[in-house]
C-alpha positions in Angstrom: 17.0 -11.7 14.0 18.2 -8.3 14.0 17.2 -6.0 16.5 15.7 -2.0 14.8 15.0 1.2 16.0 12.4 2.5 13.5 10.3 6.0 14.8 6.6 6.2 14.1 3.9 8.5 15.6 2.3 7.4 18.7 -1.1 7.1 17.4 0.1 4.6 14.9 1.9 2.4 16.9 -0.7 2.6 19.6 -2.9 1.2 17.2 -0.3 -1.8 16.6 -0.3 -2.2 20.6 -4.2 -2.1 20.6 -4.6 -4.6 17.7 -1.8 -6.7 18.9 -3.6 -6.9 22.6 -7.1 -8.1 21.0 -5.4 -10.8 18.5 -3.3 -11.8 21.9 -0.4 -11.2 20.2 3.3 -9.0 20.8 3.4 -6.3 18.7 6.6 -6.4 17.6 5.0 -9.4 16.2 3.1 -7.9 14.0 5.1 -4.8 13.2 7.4 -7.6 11.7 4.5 -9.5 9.9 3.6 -5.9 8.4 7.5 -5.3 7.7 7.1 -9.0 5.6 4.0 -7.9 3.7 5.7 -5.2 2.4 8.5 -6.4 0.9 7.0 -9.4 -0.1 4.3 -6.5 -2.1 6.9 -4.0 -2.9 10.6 -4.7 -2.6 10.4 -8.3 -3.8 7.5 -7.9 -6.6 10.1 -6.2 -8.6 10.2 -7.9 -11.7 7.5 -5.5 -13.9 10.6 -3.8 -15.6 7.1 -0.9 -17.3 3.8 0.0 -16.3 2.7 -1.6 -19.6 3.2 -4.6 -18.1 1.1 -3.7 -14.7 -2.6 -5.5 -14.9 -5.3 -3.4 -14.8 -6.6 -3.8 -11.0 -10.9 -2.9 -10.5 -11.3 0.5 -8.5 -15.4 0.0 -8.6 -17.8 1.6 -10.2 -17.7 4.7 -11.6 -18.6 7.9 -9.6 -18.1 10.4 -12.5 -17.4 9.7 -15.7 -15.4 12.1 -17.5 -16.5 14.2 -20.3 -14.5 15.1 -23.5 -13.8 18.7 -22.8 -11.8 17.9 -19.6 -8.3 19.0 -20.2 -7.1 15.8 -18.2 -8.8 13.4 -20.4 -7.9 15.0 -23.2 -3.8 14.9 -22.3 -4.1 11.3 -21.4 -5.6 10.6 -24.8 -3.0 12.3 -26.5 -0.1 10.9 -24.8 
């Protein structure tokens, strides 16, 4: 492995050392583990070459649906 210097704010990687303590684990551990997830997600999952090609992922319900006269709605339908 390769050793990295890498700066993050305190209250972030104390909550690495805190999480890492009650899972009794290092935390460079899981700093790596985290480092893996995300290129495994992001760097890796390149292949979608459009977001046409992105599935549609579930957000939930609904909170507010949008009306007709909201300019927003209206530009996306007119793309």
């Amino acid at each position: 492995m390769r050793p990295i210097t890498v700066n993050v704010s305190e209250s972030t990687y104390q909550e690495f050392k805190d999480y890492a303590r009650r899972q009794d684990r290092k935390t460079a551990e899981l700093i790596r583990e985290a480092m893996e997830l995300y290129r495994e997600k992001k760097i890796q999952n390149t292949g979608v070459s459009s977001l046409r090609e992105l599935r549609p992922e579930s957000l939930g319900e609904v909170l507010q649906p949008m009306n007709s006269e909201d300019d927003l709605l209206d530009e996306m339908i007119h793309f």
